[in-house]
N, C-alpha and C positions, 0 to 999 in steps of 0.2 A: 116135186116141182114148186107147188108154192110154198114149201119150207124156202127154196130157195130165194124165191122171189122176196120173201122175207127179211133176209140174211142181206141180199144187195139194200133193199130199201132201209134198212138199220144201218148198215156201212156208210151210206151215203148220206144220212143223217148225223153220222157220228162228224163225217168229213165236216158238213155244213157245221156242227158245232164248235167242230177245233178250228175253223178258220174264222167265227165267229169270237173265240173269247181270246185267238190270236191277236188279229186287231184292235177285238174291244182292249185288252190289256196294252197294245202300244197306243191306241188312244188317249189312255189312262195316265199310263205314265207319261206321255209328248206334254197332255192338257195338265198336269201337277207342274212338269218342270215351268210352261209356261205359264202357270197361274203364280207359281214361287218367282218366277222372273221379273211378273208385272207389281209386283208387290216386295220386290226386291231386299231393302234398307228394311223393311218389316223384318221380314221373315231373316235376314242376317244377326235384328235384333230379339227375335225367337231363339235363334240357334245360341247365339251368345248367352240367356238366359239359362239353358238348357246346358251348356257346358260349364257355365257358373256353378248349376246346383250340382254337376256332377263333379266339382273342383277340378274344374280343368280352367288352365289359363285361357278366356276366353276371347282376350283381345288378340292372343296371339293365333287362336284357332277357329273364332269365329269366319272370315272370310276362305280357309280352305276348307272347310268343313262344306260351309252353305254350299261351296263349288263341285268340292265331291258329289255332294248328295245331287243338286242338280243335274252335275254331266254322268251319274249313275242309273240315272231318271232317262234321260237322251238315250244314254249307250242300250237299256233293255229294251225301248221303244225302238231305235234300231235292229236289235239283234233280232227280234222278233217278226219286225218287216221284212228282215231278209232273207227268202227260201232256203237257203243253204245253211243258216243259222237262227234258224225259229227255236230247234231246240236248246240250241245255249242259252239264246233269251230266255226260254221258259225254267231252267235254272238260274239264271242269272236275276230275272223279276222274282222267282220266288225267295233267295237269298236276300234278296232287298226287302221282299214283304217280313220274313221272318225277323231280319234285323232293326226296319222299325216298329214291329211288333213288341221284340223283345228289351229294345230302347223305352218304347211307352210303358211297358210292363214294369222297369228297372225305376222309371222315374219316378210309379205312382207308389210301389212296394215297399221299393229300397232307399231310395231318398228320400218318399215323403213330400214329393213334389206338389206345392200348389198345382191348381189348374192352369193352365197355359194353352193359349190359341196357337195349336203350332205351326200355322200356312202351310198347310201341308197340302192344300188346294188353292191359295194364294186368298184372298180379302171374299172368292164368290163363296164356298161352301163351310160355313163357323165347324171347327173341330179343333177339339181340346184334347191335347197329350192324354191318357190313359187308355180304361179298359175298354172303352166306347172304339178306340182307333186298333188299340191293338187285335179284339176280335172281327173288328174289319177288315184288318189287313189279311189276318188268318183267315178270311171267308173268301178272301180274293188268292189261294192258294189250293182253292177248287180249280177252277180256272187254265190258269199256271200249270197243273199237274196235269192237267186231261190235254194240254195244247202238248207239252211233253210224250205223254204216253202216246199221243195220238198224231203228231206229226210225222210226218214218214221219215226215217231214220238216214236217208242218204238219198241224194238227187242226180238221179243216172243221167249220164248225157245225153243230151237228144242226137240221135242216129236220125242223118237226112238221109232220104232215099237216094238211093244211087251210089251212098258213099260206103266204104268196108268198114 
């Protein structure tokens, strides 16, 4: 009996967690896209830097880039908010953390990148393109993965009483 009692009280703790780092993670991403927005003409001219060093034509790709990444930023903080598709978001936010992990990774390694402010939190929180963001990222894939594993995998219709 109290094993059981056990069993429910950890269940329900696990719930309280995955709905906890559900949220916190579309928090996350809502307040990046909005700190990238408020800080706009910056951060397009990060991203244009950052496609420079990686010789990519950056006048022409700076502005769909910034747009991606931002409406990329929206769409997991959506998916995430919504019951029916919490677990996409939580692959979908983790393919984003992994990808700018492995972009930070690329620029400090392989190009040789100076330091660079990336607004990746707009003008409030100072973070510099490397190892510092990329094992950040990858610690926000704790998170992510337990919202995953732990979201209920389908959302049964609710049966009103009275009806078949």
């Amino acid at each position: 009996m109290a094993n059981e009692k056990w069993k429910m009280i950890l269940s329900s703790l696990f719930r309280w967690l995955v709905h906890i780092f559900r949220f916190g993670l579309a928090a996350l991403f809502l307040f990046t896209a909005g700190a990238k927005l408020a800080i706009l003409n910056t951060f397009v001219t990060n991203v244009a830097s950052l496609l420079s060093s990686a010789s990519i034509n950056y006048e022409r790709w700076q502005w769909p880039v910034t747009t991606l990444v931002i409406a990329a930023e929206i769409i997991a903080a959506l998916l995430l908010l919504i019951p029916r598709t919490v677990r996409l978001g939580a692959i979908f936010a983790a393919l984003l953390l992994v990808g700018f992990s492995a972009f930070a990774l690329y620029y400090v390694y392989v190009l040789h990148g100076e330091p660079l402010e990336c607004g990746c939190f707009g003008g409030i929180i100072a973070s510099q393109l490397g190892v510092k963001t990329a094992l950040r990222n990858l610690a926000l894939l704790i998170p992510a993965l337990i919202v995953f594993f732990g979201a209920p995998r389908g959302i049964s219709p609710i049966v009103r009483e009275g009806s078949s």
